[in-house]
C-alpha positions in Angstrom: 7.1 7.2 19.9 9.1 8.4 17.3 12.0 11.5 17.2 13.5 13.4 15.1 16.3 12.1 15.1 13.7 8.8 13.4 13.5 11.7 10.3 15.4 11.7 7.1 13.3 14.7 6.1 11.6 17.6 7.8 10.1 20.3 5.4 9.3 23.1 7.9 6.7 25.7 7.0 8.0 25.4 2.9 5.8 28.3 0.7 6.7 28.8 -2.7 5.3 32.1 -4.4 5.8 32.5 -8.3 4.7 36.5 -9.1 1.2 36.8 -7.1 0.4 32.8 -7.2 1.4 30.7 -3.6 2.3 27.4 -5.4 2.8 25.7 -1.8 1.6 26.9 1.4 3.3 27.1 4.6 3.3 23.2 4.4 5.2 21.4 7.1 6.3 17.8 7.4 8.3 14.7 7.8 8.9 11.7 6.5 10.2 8.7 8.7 13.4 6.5 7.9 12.5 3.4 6.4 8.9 4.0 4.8 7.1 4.3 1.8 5.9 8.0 2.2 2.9 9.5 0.0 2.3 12.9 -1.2 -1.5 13.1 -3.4 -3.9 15.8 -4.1 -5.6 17.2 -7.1 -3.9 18.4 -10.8 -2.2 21.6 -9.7 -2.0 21.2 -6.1 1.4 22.0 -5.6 3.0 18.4 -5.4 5.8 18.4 -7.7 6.7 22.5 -7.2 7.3 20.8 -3.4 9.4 17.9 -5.1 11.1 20.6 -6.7 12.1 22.6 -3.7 13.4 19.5 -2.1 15.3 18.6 -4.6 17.0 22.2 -5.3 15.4 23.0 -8.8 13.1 25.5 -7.2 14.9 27.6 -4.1 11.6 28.1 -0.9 10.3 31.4 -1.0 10.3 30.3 2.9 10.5 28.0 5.1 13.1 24.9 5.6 14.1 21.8 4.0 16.0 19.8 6.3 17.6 16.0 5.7 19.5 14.1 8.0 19.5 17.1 10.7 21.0 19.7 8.0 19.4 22.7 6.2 19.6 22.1 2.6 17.3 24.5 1.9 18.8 26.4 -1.6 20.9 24.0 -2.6 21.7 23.4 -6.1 20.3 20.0 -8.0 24.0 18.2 -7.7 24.5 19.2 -3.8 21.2 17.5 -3.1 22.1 14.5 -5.6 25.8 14.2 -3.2 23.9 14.6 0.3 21.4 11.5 -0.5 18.5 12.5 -2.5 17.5 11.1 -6.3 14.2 11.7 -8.0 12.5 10.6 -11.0 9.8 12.8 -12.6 6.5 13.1 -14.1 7.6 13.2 -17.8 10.6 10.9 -18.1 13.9 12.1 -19.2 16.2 9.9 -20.1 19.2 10.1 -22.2 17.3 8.8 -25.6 20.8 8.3 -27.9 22.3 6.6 -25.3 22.2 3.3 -24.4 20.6 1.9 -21.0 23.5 0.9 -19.1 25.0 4.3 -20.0 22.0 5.9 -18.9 22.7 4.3 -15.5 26.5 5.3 -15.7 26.0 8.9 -16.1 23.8 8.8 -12.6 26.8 7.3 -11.0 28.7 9.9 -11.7 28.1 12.3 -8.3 29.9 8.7 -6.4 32.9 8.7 -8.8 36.1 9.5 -7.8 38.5 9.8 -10.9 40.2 13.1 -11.4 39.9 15.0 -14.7 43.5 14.2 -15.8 42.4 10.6 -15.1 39.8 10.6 -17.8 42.1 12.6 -20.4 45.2 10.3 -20.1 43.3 6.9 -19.1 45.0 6.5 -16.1 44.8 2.9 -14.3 43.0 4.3 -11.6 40.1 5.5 -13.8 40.0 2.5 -15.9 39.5 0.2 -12.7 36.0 3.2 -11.8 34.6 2.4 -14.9 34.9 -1.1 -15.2 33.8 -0.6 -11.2 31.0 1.6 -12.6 29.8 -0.5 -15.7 29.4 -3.3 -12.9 27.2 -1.5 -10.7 25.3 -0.4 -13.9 24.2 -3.9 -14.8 23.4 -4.9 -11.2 20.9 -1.9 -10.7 19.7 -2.9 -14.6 19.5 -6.4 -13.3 17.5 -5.2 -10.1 14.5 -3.0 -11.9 14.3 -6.0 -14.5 15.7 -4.6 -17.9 19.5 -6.0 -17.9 18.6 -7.3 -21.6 18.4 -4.4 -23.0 21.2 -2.9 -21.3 23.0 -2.3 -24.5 20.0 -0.9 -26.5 18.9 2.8 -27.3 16.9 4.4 -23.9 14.2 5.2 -26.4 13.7 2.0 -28.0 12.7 0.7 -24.8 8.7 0.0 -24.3 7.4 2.6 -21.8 7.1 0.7 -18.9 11.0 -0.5 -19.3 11.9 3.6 -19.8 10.1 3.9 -16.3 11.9 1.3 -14.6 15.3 2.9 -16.8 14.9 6.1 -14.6 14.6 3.9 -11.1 17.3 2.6 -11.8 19.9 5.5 -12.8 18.1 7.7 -9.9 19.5 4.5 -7.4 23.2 5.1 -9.4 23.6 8.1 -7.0 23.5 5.8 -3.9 20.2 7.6 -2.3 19.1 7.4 0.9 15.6 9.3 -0.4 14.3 8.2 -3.6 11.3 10.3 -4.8 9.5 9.1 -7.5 6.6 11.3 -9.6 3.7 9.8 -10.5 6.0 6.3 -11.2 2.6 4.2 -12.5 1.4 7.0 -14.9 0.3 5.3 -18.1 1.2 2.1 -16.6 -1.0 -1.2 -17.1 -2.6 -2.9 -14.3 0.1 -5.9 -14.2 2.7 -3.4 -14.4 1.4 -1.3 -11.4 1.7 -4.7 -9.9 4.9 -5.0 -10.3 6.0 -1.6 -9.6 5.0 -1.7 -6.4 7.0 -4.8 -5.6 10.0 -2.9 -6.7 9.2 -0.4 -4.7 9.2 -2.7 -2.1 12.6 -4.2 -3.0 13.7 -0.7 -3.3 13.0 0.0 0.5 14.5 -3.6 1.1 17.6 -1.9 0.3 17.3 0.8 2.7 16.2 3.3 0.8 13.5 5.8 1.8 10.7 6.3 -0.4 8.8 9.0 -1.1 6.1 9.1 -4.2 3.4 11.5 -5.9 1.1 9.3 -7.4 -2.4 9.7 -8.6 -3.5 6.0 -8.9 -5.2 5.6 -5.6 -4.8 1.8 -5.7 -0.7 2.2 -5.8 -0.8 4.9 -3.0 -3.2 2.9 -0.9 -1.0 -0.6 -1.8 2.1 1.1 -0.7 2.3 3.6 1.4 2.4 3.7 5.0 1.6 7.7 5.7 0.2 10.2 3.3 0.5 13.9 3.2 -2.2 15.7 1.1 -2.6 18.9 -0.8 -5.2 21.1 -1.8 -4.0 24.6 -3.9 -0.8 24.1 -2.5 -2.1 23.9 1.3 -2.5 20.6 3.5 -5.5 19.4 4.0 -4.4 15.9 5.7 -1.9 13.7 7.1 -2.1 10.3 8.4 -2.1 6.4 7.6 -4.5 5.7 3.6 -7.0 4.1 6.0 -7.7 7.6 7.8 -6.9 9.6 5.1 -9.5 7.8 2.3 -12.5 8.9 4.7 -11.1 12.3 5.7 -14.0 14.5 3.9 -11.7 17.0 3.1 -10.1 14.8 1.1 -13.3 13.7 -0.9 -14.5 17.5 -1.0 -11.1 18.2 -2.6 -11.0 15.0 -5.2 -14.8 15.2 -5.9 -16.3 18.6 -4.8 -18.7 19.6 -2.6 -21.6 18.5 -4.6 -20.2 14.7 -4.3 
């Protein structure tokens, strides 16, 4: 039986309101160290406004965000990034002009410890970070597969590479949450494949994972609990094989005529 204390996140009773529209609803929950966590639902159902208002860009209207046992709830974007949580998102943003292992250097940054009269004068202290730095660049590079192209252009890099580019700056900030937005969107079927044995590998390294994702073969592949929303409200919560036949579910995928 689990605790708590077995929760790197609790969301309690989180509503976000924009003018006279409830984005999210009152939605509790909590997501387990150590497991592949899903969040689905239908276009518009609130799923990455609740990323969002995990991960600071978005402060609750109400409720509670809580990780590791501490309200984060309002914090800004960098605090989160510093207490343990990266993301990726739905649309990727990279830094195009810049090249991949710099990509993964600036997400190191919030671990650095170099003063800013290091960096102006080159101290020997902030030398040895970056050489430290560049090295755990090209390790994460070599981990999501692309340490070839670690010196070419973020945008030159075929879709699927740009994708696996953002994994592996998010993991620069040393999380111990990873949440990933619709990671296999516009992916092939091979490549879904092998997304989800990085995810996998990702976990391996004890990181927690949480994911939106709309392809029901990666969320079912994956994931060990999944959390469901409907117009911003849950609708269901449990393991994919209880959660596939939940008619509320299909009523909210397919509508009632299905």
């Amino acid at each position: 039986m689990s605790t708590l204390d077995d929760h790197i996140l609790v969301l309690n009773n989180v509503t976000k309101r924009f003018g006279g529209l409830v984005a999210v609803d009152d939605v509790s929950l909590s997501i387990k160290r150590g497991e592949i966590f899903a969040l689905i639902g239908p276009n518009g159902a609130g799923k990455t406004t609740l990323f969002n208002n995990v991960t600071g860009l978005f402060k609750p209207t109400s409720g509670h965000v809580i990780l590791n046992g501490k309200d984060i709830t309002g914090s800004k974007p960098h605090e989160v990034a510093r207490l343990g949580i990266a993301r990726t998102f739905q649309n990727i943003r990279l830094f195009d002009y810049m090249t991949c292992v710099d990509n993964v250097r600036v997400g190191r940054h919030v671990r650095m410890h170099a003063k800013l009269w290091d960096g102006l004068f080159k101290l020997p202290a902030e030398r040895r970070e970056e050489e430290r730095v560049t090295e755990e660049a090209m390790d994460l590079l070599r981990f999501v597969g692309i340490a070839r192209q670690a010196n070419q252009y973020a945008r030159n890099l075929p879709y699927g590479q740009q994708r696996r580019l953002e994994i592996a700056r998010a993991l620069a900030t040393e999380p111990k949450l990873l949440l990933l937005d619709e990671p296999a969107a516009g992916f092939t079927p091979q490549e879904k494949v092998e997304l989800m044995a990085l995810v996998r590998k990702i976990l391996d390294r004890g990181v927690t994972v949480w994911l939106i994702e709309h392809d029901m073969k990666v969320v079912m592949g994956i994931s060990e609990r999944i959390v469901v929303l409907d117009h911003g409200e849950k609708i269901a919560e449990g393991p994919p094989e209880e959660v596939r036949t939940d008619p509320r579910v299909i009523e909210a995928y397919l509508g009632k005529s299905a």
